[in-house]
MARKOL-633569 format. One record per residue (C-alpha): residue number from 1; x, y, z; residue in three letters. Coordinates in Angstrom, 2 decimals, always signed. Example, Ala and Ser with C-alpha at 12.3 -4.5 7.8 and 13.67 -1.06 7.14 Angstrom:
+-----+---------+---------+---------+------+
: pos :       X :       Y :       Z : code :
+-----+---------+---------+---------+------+
:   1 :  +12.30 :   -4.50 :   +7.80 :  ALA :
:   2 :  +13.67 :   -1.06 :   +7.14 :  SER :
+-----+---------+---------+---------+------+
# end
This chain:
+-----+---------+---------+---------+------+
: pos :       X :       Y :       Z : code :
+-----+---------+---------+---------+------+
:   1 : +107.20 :  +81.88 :  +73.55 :  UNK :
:   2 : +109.35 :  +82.84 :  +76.73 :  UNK :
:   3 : +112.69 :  +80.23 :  +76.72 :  UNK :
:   4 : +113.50 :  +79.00 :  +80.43 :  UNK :
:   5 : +116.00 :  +80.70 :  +82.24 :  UNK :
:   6 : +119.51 :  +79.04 :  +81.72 :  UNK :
:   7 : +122.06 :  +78.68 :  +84.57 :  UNK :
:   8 : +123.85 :  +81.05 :  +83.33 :  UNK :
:   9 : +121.34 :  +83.59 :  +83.93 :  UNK :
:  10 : +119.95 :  +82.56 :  +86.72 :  UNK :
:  11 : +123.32 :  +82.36 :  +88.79 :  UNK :
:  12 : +123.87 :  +86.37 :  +87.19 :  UNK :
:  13 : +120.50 :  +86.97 :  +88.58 :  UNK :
:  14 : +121.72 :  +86.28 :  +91.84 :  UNK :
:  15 : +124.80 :  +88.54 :  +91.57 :  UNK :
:  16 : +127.06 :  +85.87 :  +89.72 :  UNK :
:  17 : +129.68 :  +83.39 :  +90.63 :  UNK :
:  18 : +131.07 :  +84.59 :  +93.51 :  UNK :
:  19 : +127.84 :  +85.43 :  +95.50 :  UNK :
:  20 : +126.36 :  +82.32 :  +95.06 :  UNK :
:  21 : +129.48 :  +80.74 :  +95.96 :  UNK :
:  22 : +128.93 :  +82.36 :  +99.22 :  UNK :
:  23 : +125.42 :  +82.38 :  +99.44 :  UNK :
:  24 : +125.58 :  +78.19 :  +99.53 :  UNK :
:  25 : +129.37 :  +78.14 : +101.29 :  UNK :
:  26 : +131.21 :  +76.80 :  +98.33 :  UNK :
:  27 : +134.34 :  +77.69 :  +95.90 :  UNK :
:  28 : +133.64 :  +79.66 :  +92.67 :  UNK :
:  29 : +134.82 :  +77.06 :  +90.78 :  UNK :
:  30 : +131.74 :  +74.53 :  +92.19 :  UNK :
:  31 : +129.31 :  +77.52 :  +90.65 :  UNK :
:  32 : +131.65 :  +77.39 :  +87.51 :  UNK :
:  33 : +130.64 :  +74.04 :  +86.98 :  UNK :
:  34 : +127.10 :  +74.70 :  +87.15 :  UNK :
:  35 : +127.22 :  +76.87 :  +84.72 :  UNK :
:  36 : +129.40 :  +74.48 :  +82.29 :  UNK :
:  37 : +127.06 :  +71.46 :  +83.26 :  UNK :
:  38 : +123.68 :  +74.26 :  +83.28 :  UNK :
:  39 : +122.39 :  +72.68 :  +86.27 :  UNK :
:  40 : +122.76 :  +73.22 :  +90.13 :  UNK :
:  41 : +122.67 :  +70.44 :  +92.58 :  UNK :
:  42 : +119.43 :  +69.94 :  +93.75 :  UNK :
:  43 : +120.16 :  +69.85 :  +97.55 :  UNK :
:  44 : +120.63 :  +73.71 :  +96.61 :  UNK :
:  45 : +117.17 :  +74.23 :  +95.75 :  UNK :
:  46 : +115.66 :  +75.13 :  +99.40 :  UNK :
:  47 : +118.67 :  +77.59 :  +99.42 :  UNK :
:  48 : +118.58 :  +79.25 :  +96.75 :  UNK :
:  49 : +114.53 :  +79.48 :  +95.84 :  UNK :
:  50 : +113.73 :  +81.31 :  +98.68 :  UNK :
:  51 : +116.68 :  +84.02 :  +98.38 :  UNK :
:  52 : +115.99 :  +84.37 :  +94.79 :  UNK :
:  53 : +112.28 :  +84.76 :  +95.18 :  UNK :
:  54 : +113.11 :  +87.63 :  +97.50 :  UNK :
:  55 : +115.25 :  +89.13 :  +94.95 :  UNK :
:  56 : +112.33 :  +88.96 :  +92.45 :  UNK :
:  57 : +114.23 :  +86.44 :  +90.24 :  UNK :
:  58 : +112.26 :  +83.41 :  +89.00 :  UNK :
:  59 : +113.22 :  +79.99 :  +90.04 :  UNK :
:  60 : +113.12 :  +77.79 :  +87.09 :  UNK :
:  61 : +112.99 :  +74.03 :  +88.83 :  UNK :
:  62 : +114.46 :  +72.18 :  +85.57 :  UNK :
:  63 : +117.78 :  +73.79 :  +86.61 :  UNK :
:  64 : +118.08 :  +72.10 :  +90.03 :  UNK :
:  65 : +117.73 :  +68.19 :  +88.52 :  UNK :
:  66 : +120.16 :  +65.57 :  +89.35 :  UNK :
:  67 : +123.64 :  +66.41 :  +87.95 :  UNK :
:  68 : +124.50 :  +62.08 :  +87.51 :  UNK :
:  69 : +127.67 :  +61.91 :  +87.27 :  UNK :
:  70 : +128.94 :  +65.21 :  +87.29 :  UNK :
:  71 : +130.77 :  +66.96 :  +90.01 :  UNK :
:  72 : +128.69 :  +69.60 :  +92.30 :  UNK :
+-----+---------+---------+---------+------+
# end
């Protein structure tokens, strides 16, 4: 059995930290917290699908849930 992608892996898929910093127009250290919290906002989602589906990278949907509480 294949485990879901993780953050983590799905922000290297995209090139890492810094590109998908830029790809959504925010600091490094917003992405950084994604990966500590494992989650990206979910107003990121019709952002980031598309441009990762291009890139032939799979877009696991569990990773864009609400973040409560947690800074984005």
């Amino acid at each position: 059995m294949l485990l879901p992608m993780t953050a983590n892996e799905f922000i290297d898929a995209l090139g890492g930290t810094a590109e998908v910093a830029r790809l959504v127009g925010v600091g490094s250290s917003a992405v950084s917290n994604w990966r500590k919290f494992g989650r990206l906002p979910p107003r990121l989602y019709l952002t980031l699908a598309p441009i990762a589906r291009d890139r032939g990278v799979e877009v696991p949907d569990v990773l864009f849930k609400e973040m409560r509480g947690e800074a984005a």
